[in-house]
N, C-alpha and C positions, 0 to 999 in steps of 0.2 A: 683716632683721637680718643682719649680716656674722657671719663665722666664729669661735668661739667660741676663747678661747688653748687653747694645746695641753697646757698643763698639766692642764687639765679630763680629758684619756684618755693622758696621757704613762704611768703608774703601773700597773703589770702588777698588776692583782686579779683575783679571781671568776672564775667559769667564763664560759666564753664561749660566747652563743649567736647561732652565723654558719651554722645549716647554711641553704644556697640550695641547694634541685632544681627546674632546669631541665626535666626528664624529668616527674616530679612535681611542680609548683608546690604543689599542696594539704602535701605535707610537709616544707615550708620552714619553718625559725622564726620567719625574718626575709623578709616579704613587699615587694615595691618597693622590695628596694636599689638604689641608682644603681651604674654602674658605676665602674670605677677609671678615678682623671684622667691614673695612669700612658702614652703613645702609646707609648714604645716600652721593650724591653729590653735590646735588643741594640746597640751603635752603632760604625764603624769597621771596619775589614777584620779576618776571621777566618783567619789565618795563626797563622808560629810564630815564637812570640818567645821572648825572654830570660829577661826577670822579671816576677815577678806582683805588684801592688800591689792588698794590699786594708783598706777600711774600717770600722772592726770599734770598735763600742760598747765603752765602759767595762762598762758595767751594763745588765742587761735593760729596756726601754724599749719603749712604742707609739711608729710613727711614723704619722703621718697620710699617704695618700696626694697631697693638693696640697703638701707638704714634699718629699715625693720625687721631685713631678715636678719641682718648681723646682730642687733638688742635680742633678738628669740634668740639665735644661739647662745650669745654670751649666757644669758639669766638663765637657759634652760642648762646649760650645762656646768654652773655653781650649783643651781639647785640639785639636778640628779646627782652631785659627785657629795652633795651633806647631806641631803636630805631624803638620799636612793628614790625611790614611788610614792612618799606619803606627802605629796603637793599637789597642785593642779594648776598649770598653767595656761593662762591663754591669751591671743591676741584678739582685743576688741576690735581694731579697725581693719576695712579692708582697700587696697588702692584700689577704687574705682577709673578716676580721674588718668588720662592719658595726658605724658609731658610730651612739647611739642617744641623742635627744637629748628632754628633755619639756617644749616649749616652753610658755614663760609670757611673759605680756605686759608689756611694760616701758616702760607710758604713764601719765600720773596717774591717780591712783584705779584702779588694778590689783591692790593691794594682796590684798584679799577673792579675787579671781580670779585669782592668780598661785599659788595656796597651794594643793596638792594633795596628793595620795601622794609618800609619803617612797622614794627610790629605784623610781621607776615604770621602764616597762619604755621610753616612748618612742616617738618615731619615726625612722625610718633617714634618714640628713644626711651621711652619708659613708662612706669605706672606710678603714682601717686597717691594716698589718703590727705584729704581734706580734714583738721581735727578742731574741734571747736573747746572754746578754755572750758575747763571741767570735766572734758570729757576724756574716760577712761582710754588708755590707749594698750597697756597690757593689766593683766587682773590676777592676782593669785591667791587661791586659797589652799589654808594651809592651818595646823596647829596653832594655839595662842603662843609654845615656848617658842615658837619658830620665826619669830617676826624679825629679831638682830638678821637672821639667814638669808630672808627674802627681800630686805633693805640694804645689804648687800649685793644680791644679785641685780635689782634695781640698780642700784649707782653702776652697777658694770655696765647696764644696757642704755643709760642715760649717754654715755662716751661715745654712743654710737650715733644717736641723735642729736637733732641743732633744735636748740630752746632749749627753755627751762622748764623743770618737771620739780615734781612734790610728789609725796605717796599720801596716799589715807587710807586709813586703817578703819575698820567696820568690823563691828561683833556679830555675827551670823549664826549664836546659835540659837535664837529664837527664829530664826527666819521659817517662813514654813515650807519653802522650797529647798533650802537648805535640809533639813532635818525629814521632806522625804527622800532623799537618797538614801542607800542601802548601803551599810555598813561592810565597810570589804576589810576581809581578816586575809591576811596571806599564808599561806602554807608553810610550815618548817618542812623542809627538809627531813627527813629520817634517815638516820644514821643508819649506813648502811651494814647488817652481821653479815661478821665472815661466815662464811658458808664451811658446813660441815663437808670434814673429809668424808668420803664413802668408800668402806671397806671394800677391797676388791672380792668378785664372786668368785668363791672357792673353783677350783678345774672342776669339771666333768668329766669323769674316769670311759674311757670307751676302750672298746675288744681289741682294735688298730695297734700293734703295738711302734707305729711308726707318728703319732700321732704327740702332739706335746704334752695332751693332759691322760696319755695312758700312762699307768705305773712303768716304775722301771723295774725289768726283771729281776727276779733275787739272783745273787751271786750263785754260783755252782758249786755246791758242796765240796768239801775237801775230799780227795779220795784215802781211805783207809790205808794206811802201810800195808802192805803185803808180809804177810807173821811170816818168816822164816824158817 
């Protein structure tokens, strides 16, 4: 069976039970969850920029973890293809939270055997982020001319997500965490010079007369007419 809409765990209810120990597996609530389809958080060069654009829910909302990896790709990969390395993207949230699903069978005559407990506990099928309104869910910073670009990449990664999002924009260059990062200059290239021809080295004359770099013998003089 394919993946269930997201409206099924979009709606922030109930207590949540996600504790996973590593250390402990026996004290885990939730035994054999998968891990997050999240690869990365971070994306683009960590320098210092101008302004910070970030993406920020209307209203409290779950996000599924394969939504969030497919908004990182979209956004990361508008911005690398205008804006090459001079961004910095990242994901603020991480799914904690394990979905828990109680599978029932969806073939003829399933009917009798699809019927069980009412809100069962399930089994784990996915990861989740819990996101509360206001809060940032991806963040990018990035130049001040650069904002049409990264409002862009946003609205591509909004298509991926359920709810409704806004961006806000912050001036970061007094921030003082901002401004100690280190200024990263990138290298040009150096055009590469044709490399000089190099003369070949003359022979080396040796005794051998069988030998490629011996002379070649002089002709044999003419012989004299014999005077009559």
């Amino acid at each position: 069976m394919g993946i269930r809409p997201a409206k099924t765990i979009r709606e922030v209810k109930g207590q949540v039970w996600s504790r996973i120990s590593r250390k402990k597996p026996r004290k885990s609530f939730v035994k054999g969850a998968p891990n997050p389809k999240v690869r990365q958080y971070n994306m683009g060069t960590d320098k210092r920029y101008e302004t910070e654009v970030d993406l920020i829910p209307e209203y409290s909302l779950q996000v599924r973890d394969n939504a969030l990896e497919a908004a990182r790709q979209a956004a990361n990969k508008y911005l690398e293809q205008n804006l090459m390395a001079n961004y910095f993207l990242q994901v603020a949230v991480y799914p904690h939270l394990v979905i828990r699903e109680h599978a029932a069978l969806g073939v003829a005559g399933s009917d009798r055997i699809s019927k069980g407990m009412k809100l069962a506990f399930g089994r784990p099928k996915g990861r989740m982020a819990r996101v509360q309104a206001g809060q940032a869910v991806f963040k990018a910073r990035i130049m001040a001319k650069d904002i049409a670009v990264v409002k862009e990449a946003f609205m591509r990664a909004k298509l991926k997500l359920g709810g409704k999002y806004s961006c806000l924009i912050r001036d970061i260059t007094k921030d003082a965490i901002n401004n100690a990062r280190k200024e990263h200059v990138f290298k040009k290239r150096e055009e590469e010079k044709p490399k000089e021809e190099v003369a070949a080295p003359a022979p080396v004359a040796t005794g051998h007369p069988g030998s490629p770099a011996a002379p070649t013998p002089a002709a044999p003089a003419a012989k004299e007419e014999k005077k009559k």
